[in-house]
C-alpha positions, 0 to 999 in steps of 0.5 A: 497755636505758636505765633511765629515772630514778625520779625520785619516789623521789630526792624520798621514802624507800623504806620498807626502813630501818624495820621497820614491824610489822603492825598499829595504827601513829600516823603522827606526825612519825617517820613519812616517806611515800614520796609526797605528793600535795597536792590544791587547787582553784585556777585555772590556764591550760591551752589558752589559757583559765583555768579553776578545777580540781582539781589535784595538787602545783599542775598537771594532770596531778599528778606521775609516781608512780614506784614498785617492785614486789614492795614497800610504797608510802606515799602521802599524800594532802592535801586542801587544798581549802576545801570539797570532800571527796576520795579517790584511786583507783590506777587498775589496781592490785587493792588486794587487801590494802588494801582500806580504800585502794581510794579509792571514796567511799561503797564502800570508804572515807569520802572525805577531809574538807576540811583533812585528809589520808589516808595510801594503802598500796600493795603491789605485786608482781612481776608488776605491773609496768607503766602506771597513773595515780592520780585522784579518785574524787569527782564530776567532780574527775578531769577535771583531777585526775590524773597517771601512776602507773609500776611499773618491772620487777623486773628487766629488761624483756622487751623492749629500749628505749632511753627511754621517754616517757609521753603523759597524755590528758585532756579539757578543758571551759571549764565547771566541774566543779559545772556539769557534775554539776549539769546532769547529776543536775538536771531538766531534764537538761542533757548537758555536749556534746563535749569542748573540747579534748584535753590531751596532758601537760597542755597543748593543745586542739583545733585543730577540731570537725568535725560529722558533715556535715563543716563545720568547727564551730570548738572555742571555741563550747562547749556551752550554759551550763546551770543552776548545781548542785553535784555529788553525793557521800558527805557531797556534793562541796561541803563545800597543795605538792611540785613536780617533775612527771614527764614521762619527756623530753617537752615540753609545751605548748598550742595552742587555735584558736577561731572568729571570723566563722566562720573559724578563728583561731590564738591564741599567746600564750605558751607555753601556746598552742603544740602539745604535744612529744615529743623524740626522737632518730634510729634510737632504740626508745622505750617509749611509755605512753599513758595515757587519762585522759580522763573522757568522749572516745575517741580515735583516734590515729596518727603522721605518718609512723610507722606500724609501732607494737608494743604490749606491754602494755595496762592494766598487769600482764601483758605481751603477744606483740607486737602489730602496728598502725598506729595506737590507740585508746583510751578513758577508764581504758585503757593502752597500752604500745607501742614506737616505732621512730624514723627513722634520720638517713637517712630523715629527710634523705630526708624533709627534716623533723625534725618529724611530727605525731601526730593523734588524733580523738574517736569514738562521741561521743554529740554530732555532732561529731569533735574533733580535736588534734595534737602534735609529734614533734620530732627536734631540740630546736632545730626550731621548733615548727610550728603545727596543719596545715591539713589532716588529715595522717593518714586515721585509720579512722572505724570502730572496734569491731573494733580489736584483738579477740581479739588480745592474747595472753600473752607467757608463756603458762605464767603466764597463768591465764585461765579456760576456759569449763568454770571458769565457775561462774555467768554475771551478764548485766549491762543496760545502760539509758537510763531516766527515774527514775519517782520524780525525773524524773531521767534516769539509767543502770542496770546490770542495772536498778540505778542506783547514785551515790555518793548510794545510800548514807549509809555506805560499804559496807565500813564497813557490814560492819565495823559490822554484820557479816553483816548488812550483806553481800549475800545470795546467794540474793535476788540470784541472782533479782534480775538478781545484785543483793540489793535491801536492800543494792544490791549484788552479792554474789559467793563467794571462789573464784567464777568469774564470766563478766560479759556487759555488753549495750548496749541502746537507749534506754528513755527517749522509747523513743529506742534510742539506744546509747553507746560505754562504757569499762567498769572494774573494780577490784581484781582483774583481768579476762580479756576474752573479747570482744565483738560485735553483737547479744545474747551467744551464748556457744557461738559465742563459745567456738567462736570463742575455741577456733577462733583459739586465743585465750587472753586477757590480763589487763585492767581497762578494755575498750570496750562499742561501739555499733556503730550509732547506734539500735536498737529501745528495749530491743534490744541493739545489742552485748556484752562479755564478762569472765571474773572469778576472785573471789579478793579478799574485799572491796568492789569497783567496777566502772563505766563509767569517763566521768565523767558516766555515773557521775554518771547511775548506770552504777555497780556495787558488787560484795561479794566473800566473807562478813564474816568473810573482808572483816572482816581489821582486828581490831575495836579497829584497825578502828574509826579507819575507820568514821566520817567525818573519823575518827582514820585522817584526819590534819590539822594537829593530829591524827596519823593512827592507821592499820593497816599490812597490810604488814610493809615491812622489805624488799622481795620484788622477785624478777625473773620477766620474762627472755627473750622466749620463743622464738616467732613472734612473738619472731622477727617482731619481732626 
């Protein structure tokens, strides 16, 4: 296998020359960070329009974050906005041991005050090998503030590739992010509508909007403007440059169609006008990683001409048995790691091409409109670059809550440590509600009849237990009679050693008794969940369990699967259809889970789970803890002040020990070989 270069690491230091004692440590001019990350708002061009964003290192998507396991990581965070508060989230990763580092303003953290900067450590093991990405977890900033995260194999990989490419996925809307979370926290309520267009690699549009008759809508007639408003956050929302991103081989560009007298119109103007690339070379296997940053879309995808893909790996950390498909979808906050064969220069003479399109299309949108977008598969780096087809060249399914359903099994099933139904300590049936706020009018989400924003608090759970100890953490009792949440803290509690099965229902619409239902990708941070399925109707777990006993289901690691809808209405209050995760509560701490569009956050579809009492989340000794308890305190660094951390870790060396060997002889190892 081609090892594909660690380019973050040329531009950084692997922390193994200087031992690093744990403990109290000033992160003064002596003190070298693997990575920087520079956050700014600033305007950029992207797909034909100009627009202001939060960005990372001067683009979108941020720079790829190379980084290896078994190890200490040190990422420095800048905000250079002007007046914007920031935090970054490492999407995937359990945060385990640092749980001041998870990024959930009003959480687990104080947000990153304007002019100031935060220093993140990671640790990452041997066996979290695999596809992350970092993003804001402040307001609506992730729409545009993100980028790739890679775990390289602690050895080889189980799986022979030749190159690997990284595909990032995000939205793109003409309207400002303060525009947005305004309309959607105001009354009246103003829905921001369906995406402008999907970027690959930071670069595209949409090439049409087709609504659910079928006509052609264009995509440059965007939603409504609404009224003005700045979004909600911890202290509010409102309050400099390394270059060099990463995109693993692949090329990008932009390309945007937009309406005029009803017809469809190509703009290409420059570079930023044109169809996103992804070179490759004939008779090759590629390691594909699809990243779906997306903050609002699911999307289908396939590509022309290329339908035999395998899937590997999904979210990271556990690799799966291949997985066979003809094309993918997937949502907000999901990876997917999946080989692809090219054709041999055989079969492209035959074809006589050197180029193919991948086509994708949104689904479950909650506006009557299918958005869709394409890029370029491009064999020769001197083919020209064809513009967006007429036609659709793919029939991708419109169908796609049963994709891949219990279908993802270990790969080593000895490592894999998925809960049976006999672990199951207590079950937490977690509502999912569309209700009008009877005090502000506002319209907002509940989980389990809980509505939470990054407004519910005014100090950061976890600080909360550092200053007030016992007091401060859920209680146990109360929430067990209260849909598993303590009313005086809003939150749920949950035992270290715990084995939670968590059942999210889909309800219709309470609000104008609507039953209208929504698609939600829904993610959870720290540690990883098993999934054990999903469905129509209200969860039945003795039929669920028959059938994860019947097919012989044995779930894999995850951290973001899809609740469907599966029809558009119901009665109000009915439930439509489940998803289930079973949860062993191994890491004491303050933790999130949350259905991962942006603007479903913002409407308080939230959680904030309390893993063990305060003694087992207080780890930081009193005195070293007290730089993270106040807003802009000495743990922020800026230009005068030298930030006074606590190091979990003792990074003298690394403990990168490979476990991955050979594929396990099986059929499936057969098959794919």
């Amino acid at each position: 296998m081609k090892a594909h270069t660690i380019s973050a690491l040329l531009a950084g230091s692997w922390l193994s020359s200087t031992a690093l004692a744990t403990g109290a440590a000033v992160h003064d001019s002596s003190f070298t960070p693997d990575h920087i990350l520079r956050v700014t708002y600033q305007e950029i061009t992207t797909a034909c329009e100009t627009r202001t964003s939060v960005i990372v290192n001067g683009s979108s998507p941020g720079p790829t974050l190379d980084i290896l396991p078994g190890g200490v990581t040190w990422i420095r965070v800048y905000n250079d906005m002007a007046d914007q508060n920031l935090t970054m989230h490492w999407h995937g990763l359990s945060q385990k041991m640092s749980p001041f580092a998870d990024g959930t303003p009003l959480a687990s953290q104080w947000p990153i005050p304007p002019g100031h900067f935060f220093d993140y450590e990671l640790s990452t093991g041997s066996e979290d090998s695999g596809t992350y990405y970092y993003h804001s977890h402040v307001g609506m900033q992730a729409m545009s503030c993100s980028g790739p995260l890679v775990i390289n194999d602690c050895g080889t990989s189980p799986y022979d590739y030749d190159d690997e490419r990284i595909l990032h996925f995000e939205d793109f809307f003409s309207q400002s992010d303060h525009q947005m979370a305004g309309d959607l926290t105001g009354n009246p309520f103003k829905w921001p509508g369906a995406t402008d267009g999907i970027l690959l690699n930071g670069k595209g549009g949409a090439v049409a909007k087709v609504a659910t008759d079928g006509s052609s809508k264009g995509n440059g007639a965007g939603p409504a403007s609404g009224a003005n408003g700045h979004g909600s956050g911890g202290h509010g929302d409102n309050v400099g440059h390394e270059s060099g991103q990463s995109s693993h081989g692949v090329q990008s560009y932009g390309y945007r169609l937009r309406p005029r007298d009803n017809e469809m119109e190509q703009e290409a103007t420059s570079s930023n006008c044109e169809l996103s690339v992804i070179d490759v070379e004939p008779d090759k296997t590629y390691r594909f990683r699809i990243i779906g940053a997306m903050g609002l879309s699911f999307l289908t995808m396939g590509f022309e001409g290329h339908d035999n893909l395998t899937i590997i790996q999904v979210d990271g950390a556990e690799y799966n048995q291949p997985a066979h498909t003809d094309h993918i979808q997937f949502g907000p906050g999901q990876r997917f790691d999946l080989l692809f064969k090219t054709k041999t220069q055989e079969e492209l003479d035959a074809d006589g091409k050197s180029t193919y399109f991948l086509q994708w299309e949104t689904r479950d949108s909650e506006d009557p409109v299918t958005v869709r977008g394409y890029a370029v598969l491009r064999y020769k780096s001197s083919a020209e670059i064809p513009g967006a087809p007429a036609e659709p060249v793919i029939a991708l399914p419109e169908q796609v809550g049963d994709w891949m359903e219990y279908t993802f099994l270990p790969l080593f099933p000895d490592r894999n440590k998925a809960p049976t139904a006999d672990e199951v300590t207590r079950r937490v049936i977690v509502d999912v509600d569309l209700v009008q706020d009877s005090v502000t009018g506002r319209v907002v989400w509940e989980l389990a009849h809980l509505s939470w924003t990054e407004d519910t608090y005014q100090t950061p759970a976890l600080v909360d237990i550092y200053q007030r100890g016992q007091d401060a953490v859920p209680n146990y009792d109360a929430a067990l009679k209260n849909f598993g949440w303590d009313p005086a803290t809003r939150s749920f509690p949950a035992k270290v050693g715990e084995v939670i099965e968590i059942i999210l229902q889909n309800r219709g619409a309470l609000i104008g008794n609507s039953g209208r239902l929504g698609t939600h990708p829904f993610h959870a941070h720290s540690k990883h969940y098993y999934d054990i399925g999903s469905g129509r109707g209200a969860y039945d777990a003795n039929a669920n369990n028959a059938k994860i006993e019947k097919l012989g289901y044995r779930p894999v690691k995850r951290d973001t699967t899809m609740l469907f809808k599966y029809n558009q209405t119901v009665a109000a209050g009915e439930v439509g259809g489940w998803r289930g995760w079973r949860i062993r509560k191994t890491d004491a701490g303050v933790w999130m889970i949350h259905c991962h569009i942006l603007a479903h956050m913002m409407m308080g579809m939230q959680m904030v789970w309390v893993v063990g009492d305060a003694e087992q989340i207080m780890e930081i000794p009193f005195e070293e803890s007290q730089s993270y308890l106040t807003y802009g305190g000495s743990v922020m660094g800026n230009l005068t002040h030298a930030p006074q951390m606590y190091e979990y870790f003792n990074a003298t060396t690394t403990k990168c020990k490979p476990i991955n060997g050979p594929i396990p002889d099986t059929p499936t190892r057969r098959l794919l070989a």
